[in-house]
C-alpha positions as CSV (number, residue, x, y, z in Angstrom):
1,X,-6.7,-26.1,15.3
2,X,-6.5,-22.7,16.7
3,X,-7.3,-22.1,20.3
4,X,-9.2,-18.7,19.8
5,X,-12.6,-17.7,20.6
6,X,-13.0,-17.7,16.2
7,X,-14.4,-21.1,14.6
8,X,-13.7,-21.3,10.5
9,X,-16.8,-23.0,10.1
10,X,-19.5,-20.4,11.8
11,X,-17.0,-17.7,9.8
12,X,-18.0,-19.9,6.3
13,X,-21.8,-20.0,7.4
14,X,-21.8,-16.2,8.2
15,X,-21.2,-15.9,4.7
16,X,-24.9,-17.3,4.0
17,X,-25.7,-14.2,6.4
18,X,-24.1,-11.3,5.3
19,X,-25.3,-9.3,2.5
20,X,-23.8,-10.0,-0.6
21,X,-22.9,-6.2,-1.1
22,X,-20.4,-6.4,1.5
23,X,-18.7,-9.8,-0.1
24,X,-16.0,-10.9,-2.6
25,X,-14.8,-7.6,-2.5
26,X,-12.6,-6.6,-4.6
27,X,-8.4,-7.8,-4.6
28,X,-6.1,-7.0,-7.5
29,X,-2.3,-6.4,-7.8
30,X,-1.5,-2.4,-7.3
31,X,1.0,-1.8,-10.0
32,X,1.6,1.9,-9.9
33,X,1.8,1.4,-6.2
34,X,4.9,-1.0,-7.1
35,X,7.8,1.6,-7.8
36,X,7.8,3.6,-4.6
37,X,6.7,0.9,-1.9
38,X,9.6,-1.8,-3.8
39,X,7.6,-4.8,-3.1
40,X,4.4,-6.2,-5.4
41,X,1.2,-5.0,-3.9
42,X,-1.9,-6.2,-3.8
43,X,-5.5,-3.8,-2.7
44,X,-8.2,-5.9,-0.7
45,X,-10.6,-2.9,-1.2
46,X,-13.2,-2.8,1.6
47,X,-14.8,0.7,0.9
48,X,-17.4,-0.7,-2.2
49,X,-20.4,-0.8,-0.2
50,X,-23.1,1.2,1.5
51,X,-21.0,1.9,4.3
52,X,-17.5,2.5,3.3
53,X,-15.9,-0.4,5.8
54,X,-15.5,-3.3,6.4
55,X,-17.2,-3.5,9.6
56,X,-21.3,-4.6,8.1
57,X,-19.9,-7.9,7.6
58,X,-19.7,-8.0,11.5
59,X,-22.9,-5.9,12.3
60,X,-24.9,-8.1,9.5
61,X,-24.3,-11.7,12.1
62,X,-25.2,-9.2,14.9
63,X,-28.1,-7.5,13.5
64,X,-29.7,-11.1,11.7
65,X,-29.4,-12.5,15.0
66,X,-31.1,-10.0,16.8
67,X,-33.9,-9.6,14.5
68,X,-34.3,-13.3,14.7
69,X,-35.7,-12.8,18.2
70,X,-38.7,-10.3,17.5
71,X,-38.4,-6.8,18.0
72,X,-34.9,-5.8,19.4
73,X,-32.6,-2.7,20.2
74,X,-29.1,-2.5,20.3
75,X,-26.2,0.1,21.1
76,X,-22.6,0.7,20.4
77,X,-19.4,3.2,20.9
78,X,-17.7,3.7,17.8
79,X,-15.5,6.1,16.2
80,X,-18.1,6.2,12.9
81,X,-16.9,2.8,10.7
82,X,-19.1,0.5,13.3
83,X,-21.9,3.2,14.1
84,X,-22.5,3.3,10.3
85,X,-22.6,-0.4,9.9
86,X,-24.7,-1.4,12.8
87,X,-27.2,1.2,11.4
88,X,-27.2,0.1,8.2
89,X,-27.9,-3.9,8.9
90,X,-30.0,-2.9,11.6
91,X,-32.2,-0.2,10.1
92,X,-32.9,-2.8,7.1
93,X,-34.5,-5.4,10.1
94,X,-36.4,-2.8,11.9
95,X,-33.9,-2.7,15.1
96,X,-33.5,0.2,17.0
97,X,-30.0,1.1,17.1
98,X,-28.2,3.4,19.2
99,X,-24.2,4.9,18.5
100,X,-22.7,6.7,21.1
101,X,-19.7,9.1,19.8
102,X,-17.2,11.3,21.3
103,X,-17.9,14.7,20.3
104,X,-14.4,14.8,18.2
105,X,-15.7,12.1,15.7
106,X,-15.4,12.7,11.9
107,X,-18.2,14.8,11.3
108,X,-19.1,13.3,8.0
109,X,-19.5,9.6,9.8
110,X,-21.6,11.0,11.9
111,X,-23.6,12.7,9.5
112,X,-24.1,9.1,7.9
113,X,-25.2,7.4,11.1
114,X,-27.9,9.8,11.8
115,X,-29.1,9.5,8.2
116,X,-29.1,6.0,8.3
117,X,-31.6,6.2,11.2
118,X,-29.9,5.6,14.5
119,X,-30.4,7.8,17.2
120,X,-26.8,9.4,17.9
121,X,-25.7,10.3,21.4
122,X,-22.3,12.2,21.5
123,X,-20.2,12.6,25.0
124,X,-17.2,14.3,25.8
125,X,-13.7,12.9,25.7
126,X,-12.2,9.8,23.4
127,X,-13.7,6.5,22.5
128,X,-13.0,4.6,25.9
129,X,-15.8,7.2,27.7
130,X,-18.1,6.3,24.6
131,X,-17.6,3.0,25.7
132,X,-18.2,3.7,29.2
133,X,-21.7,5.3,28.3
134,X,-22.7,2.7,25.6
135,X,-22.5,0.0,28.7
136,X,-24.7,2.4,30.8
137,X,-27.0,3.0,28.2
138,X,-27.4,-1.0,27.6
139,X,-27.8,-1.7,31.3
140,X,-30.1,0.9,31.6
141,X,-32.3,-0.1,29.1
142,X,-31.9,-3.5,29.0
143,X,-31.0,-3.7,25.8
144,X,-27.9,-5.3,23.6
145,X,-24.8,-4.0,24.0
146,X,-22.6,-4.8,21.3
147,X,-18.5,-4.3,22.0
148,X,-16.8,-4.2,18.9
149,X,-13.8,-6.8,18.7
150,X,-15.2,-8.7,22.3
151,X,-18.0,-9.4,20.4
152,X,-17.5,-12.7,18.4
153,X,-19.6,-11.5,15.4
154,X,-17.6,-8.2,14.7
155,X,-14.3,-10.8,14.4
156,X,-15.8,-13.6,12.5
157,X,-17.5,-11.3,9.8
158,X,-14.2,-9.4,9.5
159,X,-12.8,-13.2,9.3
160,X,-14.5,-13.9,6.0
161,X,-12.8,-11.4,4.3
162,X,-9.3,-14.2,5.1
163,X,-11.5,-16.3,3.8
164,X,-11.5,-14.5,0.6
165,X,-8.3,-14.0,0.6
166,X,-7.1,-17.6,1.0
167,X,-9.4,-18.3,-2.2
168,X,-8.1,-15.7,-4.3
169,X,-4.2,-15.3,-3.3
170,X,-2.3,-18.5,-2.7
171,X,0.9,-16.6,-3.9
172,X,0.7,-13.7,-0.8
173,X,3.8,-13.4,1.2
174,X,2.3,-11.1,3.6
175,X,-1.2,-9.4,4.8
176,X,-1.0,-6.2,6.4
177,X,-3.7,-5.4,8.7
178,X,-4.7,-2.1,10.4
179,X,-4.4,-2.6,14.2
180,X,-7.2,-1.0,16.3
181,X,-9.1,-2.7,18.8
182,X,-8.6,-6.4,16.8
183,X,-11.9,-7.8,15.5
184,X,-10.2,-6.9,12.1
185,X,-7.4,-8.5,12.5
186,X,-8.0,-11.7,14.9
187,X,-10.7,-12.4,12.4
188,X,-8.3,-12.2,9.4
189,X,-5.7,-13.8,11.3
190,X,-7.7,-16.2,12.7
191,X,-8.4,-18.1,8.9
192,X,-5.1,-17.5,7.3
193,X,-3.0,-19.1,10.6
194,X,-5.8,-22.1,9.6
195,X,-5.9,-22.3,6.5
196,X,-2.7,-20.4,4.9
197,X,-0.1,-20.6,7.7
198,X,3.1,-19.8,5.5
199,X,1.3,-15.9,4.8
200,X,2.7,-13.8,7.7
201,X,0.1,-11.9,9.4
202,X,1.6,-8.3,10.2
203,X,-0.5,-5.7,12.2
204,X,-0.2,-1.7,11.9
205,X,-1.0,1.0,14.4
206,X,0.0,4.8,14.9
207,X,2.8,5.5,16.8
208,X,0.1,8.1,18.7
209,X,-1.9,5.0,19.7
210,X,-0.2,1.8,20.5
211,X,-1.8,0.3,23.0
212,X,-2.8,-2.8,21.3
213,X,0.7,-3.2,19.9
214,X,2.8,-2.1,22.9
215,X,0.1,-5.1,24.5
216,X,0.9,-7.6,22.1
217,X,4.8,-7.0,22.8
218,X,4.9,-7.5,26.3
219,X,2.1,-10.5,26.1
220,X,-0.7,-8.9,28.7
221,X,-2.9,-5.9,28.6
222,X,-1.1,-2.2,28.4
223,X,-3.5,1.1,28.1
224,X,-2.4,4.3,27.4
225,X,-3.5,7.6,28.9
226,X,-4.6,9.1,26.0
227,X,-4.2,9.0,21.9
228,X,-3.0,11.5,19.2
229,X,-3.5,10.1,16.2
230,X,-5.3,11.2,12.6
231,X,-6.1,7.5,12.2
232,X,-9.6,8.1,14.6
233,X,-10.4,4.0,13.8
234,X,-7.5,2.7,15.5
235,X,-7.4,4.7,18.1
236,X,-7.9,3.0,21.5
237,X,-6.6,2.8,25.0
238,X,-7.6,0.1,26.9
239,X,-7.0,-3.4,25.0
240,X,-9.4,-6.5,25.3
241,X,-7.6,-9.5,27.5
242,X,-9.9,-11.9,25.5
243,X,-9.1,-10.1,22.2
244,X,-5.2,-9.9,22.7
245,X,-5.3,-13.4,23.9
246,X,-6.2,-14.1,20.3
247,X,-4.0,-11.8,18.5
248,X,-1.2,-13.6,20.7
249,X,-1.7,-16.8,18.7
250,X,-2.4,-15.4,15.4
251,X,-0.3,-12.7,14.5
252,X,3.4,-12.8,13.4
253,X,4.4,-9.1,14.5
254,X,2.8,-5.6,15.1
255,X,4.6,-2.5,14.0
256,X,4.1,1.2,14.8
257,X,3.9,4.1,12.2
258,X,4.5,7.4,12.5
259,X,1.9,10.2,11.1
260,X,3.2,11.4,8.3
261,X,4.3,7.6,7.1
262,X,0.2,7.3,7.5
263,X,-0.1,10.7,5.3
264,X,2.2,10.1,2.6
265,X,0.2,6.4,2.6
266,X,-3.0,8.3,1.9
267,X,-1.6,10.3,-0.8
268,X,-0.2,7.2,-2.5
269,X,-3.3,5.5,-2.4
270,X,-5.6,8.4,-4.3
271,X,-2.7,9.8,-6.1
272,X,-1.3,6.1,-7.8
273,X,-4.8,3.8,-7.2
274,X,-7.5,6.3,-7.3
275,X,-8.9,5.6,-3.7
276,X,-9.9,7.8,-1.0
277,X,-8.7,5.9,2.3
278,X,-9.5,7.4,5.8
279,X,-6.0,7.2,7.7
280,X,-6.5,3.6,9.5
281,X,-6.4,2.4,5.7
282,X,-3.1,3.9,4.5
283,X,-1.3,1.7,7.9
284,X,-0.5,-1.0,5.3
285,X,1.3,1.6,3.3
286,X,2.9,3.3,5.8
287,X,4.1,0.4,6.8
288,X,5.9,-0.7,4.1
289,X,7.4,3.0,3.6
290,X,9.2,2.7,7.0
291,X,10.2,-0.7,6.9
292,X,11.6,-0.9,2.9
293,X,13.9,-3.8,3.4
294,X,11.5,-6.2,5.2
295,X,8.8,-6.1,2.1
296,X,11.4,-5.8,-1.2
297,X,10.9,-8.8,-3.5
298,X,7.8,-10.1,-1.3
299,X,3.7,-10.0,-2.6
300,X,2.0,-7.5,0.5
301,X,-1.5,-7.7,0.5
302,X,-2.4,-4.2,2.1
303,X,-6.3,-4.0,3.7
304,X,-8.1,-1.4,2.7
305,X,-10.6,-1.0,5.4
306,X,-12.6,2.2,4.7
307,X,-13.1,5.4,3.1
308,X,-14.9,7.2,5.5
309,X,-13.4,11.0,5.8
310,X,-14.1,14.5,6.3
311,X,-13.6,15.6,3.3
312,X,-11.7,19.3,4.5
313,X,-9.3,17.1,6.5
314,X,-8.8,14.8,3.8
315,X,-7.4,17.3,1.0
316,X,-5.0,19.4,3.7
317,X,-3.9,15.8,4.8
318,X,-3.1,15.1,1.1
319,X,-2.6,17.9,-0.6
320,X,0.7,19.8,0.2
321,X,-0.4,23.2,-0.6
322,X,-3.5,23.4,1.9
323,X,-0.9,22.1,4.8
């Protein structure tokens, strides 16, 4: 058994929780992805729901919970992915939800938290002073406060998407997993050390913000000064100890990507699969574009993990003749 703060069997019953929209997602072998990455590749494809991420099937434990009690509040920081989410599942149980945001945020996930009912405060800066102010704001009130990744239902519901993936792949070589602050990967990590432990987990993070990797490295918490990075979901600078204790035990490596490995990944993605992925999705591409040799003849599962974008971004990103 695993010594993390994850338990299979509450990430199996938060299946009976979650909204079926955001389960058995989809997972098929990537052909035409085949030729240029050299290695067979498989899409988990978490952007087929309301919210475009993966992240309701941590905000429908917190949100259930919550509304379980009577009438409830809650606030977060996010970069848009969790924001979204936590409206979503909470606007459906009559919660009031809160999302603080820096300023900088993709417009267009911001756009689709206010539309989804939550009340939106922005503040200057990156995502660690969003943080800062989401803690004030929950002390203040007296309300929840719910830190993606420390929070154990943001890892666990991530962790049931392993748990599809143990189901549906026994042949997987590897999982690569976009590396931000870790509910995404310590929850995936978490079931396939468990209960596939020959598929090596392998998390991805910019190059312009490796604070979770540089952490992992060196065993014990590193923060950066700031982030420059396209991949806004990742992009963190002050690590969890409790999370990284967790990634410690269930992840094989973390690797860093560079920007335009991240690019070219987005382009491959809607150009050979048909799918508009934000940049934290294409890591698992750009991954295996920088690091060829380590992936040829292997089966790479690549996550995924949303599709939420500003559009006007998105096509100079991907489209050579607007860059």
């Amino acid at each position: 058994m695993l010594r993390t703060r994850l338990d299979t069997a509450r990430i199996r019953a938060a299946r009976r929780i979650i909204d079926p929209v955001f389960l058995d997602t989809p997972l098929y072998r990537c052909a035409a992805l085949e030729p240029d990455l050299g290695c067979a590749v498989s899409i988990k494809l978490e952007t087929a729901n309301p919210v475009r991420s993966f992240k309701a099937r941590g905000t429908e434990l917190v949100a259930s919970r919550l509304a379980d009690g009577g009438p409830s509040a809650v606030v977060c920081a996010s970069a848009g992915n969790l924001g979204q989410a936590l409206a979503w599942s909470g606007g459906r149980r009559g919660i009031d939800v809160t999302v603080v945001a820096t300023r900088h945020a993709t417009v267009a996930k911001l756009d689709r938290i206010r539309a989804l009912g939550a009340t939106l405060e922005l503040v200057d800066g990156d995502h660690e002073l969003a943080r800062d102010r989401a803690a004030a704001i929950a002390q203040q009130r007296g309300i929840r406060l719910l830190e993606d990744s420390l929070d154990i239902e943001t890892c666990e519901g991530a962790g049931t998407i392993g748990l599809e993936l143990v189901d549906s792949a026994p042949a997987v070589d590897i999982v690569l997993i976009a590396l931000g602050g870790g509910a995404l990967a310590t929850g995936v990590g978490h079931v396939l050390k468990e209960q596939a432990p020959h598929v090596e987990v392998l998390c991805v993070q910019p190059l312009g913000a490796p604070a979770m990797t540089r952490s992992w490295h060196l065993r014990r918490v590193v923060t950066t000064e700031s982030t420059n990075t396209i991949a806004d979901g990742v992009a963190g600078r002050r690590p969890i100890p409790a999370v990284l204790d967790d990634l410690l035990l269930v992840a094989d490596d973390a690797i860093l990507v560079r920007e335009a490995s991240i690019i070219r990944g987005m382009r491959m993605l809607l150009d050979q699969a048909g799918l508009v992925a934000e940049p934290s999705a294409a890591l698992g591409n750009a991954a295996i574009l920088e690091n060829p040799d380590r992936f040829a003849g292997r089966h790479v599962v690549t996550i995924v993990c949303g599709s939420n974008v500003d559009m006007a971004a998105y096509h100079r990103w991907v489209d050579p003749d607007q860059r």
